[in-house]
C-alpha positions in Angstrom: -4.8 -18.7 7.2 -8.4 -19.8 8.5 -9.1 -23.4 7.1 -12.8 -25.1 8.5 -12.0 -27.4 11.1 -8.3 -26.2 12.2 -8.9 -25.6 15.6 -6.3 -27.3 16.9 -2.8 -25.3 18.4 0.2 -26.9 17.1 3.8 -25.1 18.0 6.4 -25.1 15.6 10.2 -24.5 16.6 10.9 -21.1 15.1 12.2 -21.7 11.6 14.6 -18.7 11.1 16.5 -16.6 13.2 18.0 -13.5 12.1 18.9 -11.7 15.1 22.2 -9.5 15.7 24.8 -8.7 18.5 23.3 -5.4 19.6 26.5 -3.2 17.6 25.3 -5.2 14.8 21.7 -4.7 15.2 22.1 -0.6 15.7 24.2 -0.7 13.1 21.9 -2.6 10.2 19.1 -0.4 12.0 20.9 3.1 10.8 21.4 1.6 7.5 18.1 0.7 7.3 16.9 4.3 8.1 19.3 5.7 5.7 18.1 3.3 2.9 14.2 4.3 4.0 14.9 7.7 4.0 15.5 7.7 0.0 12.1 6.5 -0.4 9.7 8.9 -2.2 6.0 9.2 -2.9 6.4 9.9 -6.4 3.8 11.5 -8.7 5.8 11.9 -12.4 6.4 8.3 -13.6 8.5 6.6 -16.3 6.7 4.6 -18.9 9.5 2.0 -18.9 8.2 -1.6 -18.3 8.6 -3.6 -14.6 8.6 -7.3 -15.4 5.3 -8.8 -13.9 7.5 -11.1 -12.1 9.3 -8.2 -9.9 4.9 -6.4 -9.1 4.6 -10.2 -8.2 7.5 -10.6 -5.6 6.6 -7.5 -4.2 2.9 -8.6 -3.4 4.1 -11.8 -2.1 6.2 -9.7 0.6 3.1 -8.4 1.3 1.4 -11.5 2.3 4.6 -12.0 4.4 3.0 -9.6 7.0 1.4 -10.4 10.7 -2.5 -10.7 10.7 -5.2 -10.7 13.0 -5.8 -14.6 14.1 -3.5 -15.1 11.0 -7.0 -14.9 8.5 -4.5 -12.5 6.3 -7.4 -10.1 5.1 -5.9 -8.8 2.0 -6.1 -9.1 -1.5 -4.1 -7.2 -4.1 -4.7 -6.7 -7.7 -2.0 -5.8 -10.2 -3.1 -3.9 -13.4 -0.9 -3.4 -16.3 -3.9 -3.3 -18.7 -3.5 0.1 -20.4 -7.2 0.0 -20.8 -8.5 -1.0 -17.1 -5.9 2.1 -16.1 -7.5 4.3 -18.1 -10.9 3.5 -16.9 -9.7 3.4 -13.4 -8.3 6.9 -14.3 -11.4 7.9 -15.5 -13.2 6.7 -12.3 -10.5 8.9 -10.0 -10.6 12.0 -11.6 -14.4 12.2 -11.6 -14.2 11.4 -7.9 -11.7 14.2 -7.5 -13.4 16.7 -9.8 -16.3 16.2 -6.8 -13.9 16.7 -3.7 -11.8 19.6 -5.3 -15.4 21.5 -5.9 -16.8 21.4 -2.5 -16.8 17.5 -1.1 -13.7 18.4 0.9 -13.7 21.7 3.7 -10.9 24.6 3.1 -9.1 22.9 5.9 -8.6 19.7 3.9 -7.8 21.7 1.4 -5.3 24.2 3.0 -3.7 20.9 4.1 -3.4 19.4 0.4 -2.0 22.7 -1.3 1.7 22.1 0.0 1.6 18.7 -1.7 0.5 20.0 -4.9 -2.4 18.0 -5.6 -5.1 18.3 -8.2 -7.9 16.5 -10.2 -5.4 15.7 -12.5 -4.0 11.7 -11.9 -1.9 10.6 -14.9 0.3 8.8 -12.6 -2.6 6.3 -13.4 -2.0 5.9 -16.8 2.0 6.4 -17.1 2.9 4.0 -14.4 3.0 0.6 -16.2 1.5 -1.0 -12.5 -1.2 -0.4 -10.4 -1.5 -2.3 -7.4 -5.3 -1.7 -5.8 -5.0 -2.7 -2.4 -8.7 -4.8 -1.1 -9.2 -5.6 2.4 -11.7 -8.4 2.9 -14.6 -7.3 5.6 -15.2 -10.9 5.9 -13.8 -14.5 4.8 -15.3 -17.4 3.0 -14.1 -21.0 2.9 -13.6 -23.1 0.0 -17.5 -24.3 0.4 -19.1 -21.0 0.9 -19.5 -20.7 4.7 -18.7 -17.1 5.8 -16.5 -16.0 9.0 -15.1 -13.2 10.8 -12.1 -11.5 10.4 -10.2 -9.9 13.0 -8.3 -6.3 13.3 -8.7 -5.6 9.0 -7.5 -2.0 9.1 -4.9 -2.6 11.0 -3.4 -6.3 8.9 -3.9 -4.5 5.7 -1.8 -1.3 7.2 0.8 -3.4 7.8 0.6 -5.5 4.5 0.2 -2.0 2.8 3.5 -1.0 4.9 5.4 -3.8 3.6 4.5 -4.0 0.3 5.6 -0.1 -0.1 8.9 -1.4 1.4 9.5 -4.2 -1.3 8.8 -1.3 -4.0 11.1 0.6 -3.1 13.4 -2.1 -2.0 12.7 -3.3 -5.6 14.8 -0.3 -7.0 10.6 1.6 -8.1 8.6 4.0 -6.8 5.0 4.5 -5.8 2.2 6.5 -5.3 -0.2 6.0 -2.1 -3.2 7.3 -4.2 -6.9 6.9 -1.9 -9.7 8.2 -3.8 -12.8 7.8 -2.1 -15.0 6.6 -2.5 -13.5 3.7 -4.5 -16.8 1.8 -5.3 -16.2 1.5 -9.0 -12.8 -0.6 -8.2 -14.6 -3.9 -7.0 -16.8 -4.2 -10.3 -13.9 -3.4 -12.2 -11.4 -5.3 -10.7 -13.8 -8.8 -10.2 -13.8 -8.7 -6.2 -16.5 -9.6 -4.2 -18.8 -7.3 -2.5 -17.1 -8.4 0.7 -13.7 -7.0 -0.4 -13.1 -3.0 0.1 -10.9 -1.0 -1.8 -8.6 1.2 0.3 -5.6 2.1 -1.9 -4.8 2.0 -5.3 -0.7 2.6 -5.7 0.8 3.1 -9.0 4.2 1.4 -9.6 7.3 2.1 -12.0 10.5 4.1 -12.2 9.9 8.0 -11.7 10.7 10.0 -14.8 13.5 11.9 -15.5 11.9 15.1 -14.8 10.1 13.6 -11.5 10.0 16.0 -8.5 8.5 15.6 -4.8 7.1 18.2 -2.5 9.4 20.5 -0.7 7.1 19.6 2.5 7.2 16.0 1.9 10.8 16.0 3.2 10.0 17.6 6.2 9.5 14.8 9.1 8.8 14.7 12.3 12.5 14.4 14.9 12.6 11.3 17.1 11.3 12.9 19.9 8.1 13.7 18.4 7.3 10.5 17.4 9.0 8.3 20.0 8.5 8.2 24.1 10.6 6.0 26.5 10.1 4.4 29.9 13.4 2.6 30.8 14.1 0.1 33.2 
């Protein structure tokens, strides 16, 4: 994390290791893969409560994540405020009444359809979390004096990436919900101007009646995703 005046390199000897005999490593790697496969966007949420304590580890595995130059350009906000959901809901839908009625072309449409999509977000209201994901365009220090941050889209992918992880590591379920633009969420939520909203995810247990897209299950094989030069 950038502090003024820390421009000194220091090494540390590597606090934890937690590396595996290579049958050991492929084989916590397939159980890992198993366990990520039963992870589901999840649109049809439970109303039952999630301590604030569980949102909170979560968020803090989050910050766990590699940054560029280690400024950690993130900031997460967790609502349980039945009222600033509904007025975040509010702010969505009227964002998504203008993309379903001609902001978005028929391809982006044609491409939505199989997910079964619509104006409609009460994910946004049911789910007893949201979590609106900020990246920060630029730092300030403690007194004020602005600096650069380095590679934002990419730190607060990965944050974003393991964040979504610890949900669903947590035993919940989320949405990745990008309405855009998200303008109305920095006001609302008390961020700076220099702070951008780029997700908002909603959090909880899916309901009993919760479904997913037949599509969604659908993913690419290994050797569309993956390419290999060995030694």
């Amino acid at each position: 994390m950038y502090r003024k005046g820390e421009v000194t390199y220091r090494a540390l000897p590597l606090p934890d290791r937690v590396q595996r005999e290579p049958d050991d490593a492929l084989a916590e790697a397939e159980r890992f893969l198993a366990y990520m496969r039963k992870r589901h966007s999840v649109r049809d949420f439970s109303t039952r409560p999630v301590p604030e304590a569980v949102i909170a580890a979560c968020i803090a595995a989050a910050g766990t994540a590699p940054s560029g130059a280690n400024h950690q350009p993130w900031h997460f906000v967790a609502i349980g405020d039945p009222a600033m959901k509904a007025r975040i809901r509010e702010g969505a839908e009227e964002e998504e009444r203008a993309f379903y009625s001609g902001g978005a072309g028929d391809e982006w449409l044609a491409a939505l359809e199989p997910i079964g999509t619509g104006v409609a977000k009460p994910h946004l209201t049911d789910a007893p979390w949201l979590i609106v994901v900020f990246a920060q365009r630029y730092g300030m220090t403690e007194d004020g004096m602005r600096y650069k941050n380095y590679y934002v889209p990419e730190s607060v992918g990965i944050a974003t990436g393991i964040l979504i992880t610890a949900i669903h590591h947590a035993g919940l379920v989320c949405l990745e919900h990008t309405p855009n633009p998200m303008k109305f969420l920095g006001p609302l939520c008390g961020r700076p101007e220099h702070e951008k909203p780029v997700m908002i995810l909603p959090v909880g247990y899916p309901a009993e009646t919760a479904t997913v897209p037949e599509v969604a299950k659908r993913k690419k094989p290994l050797d569309r995703i993956m390419s290999v030069f060995r030694p």
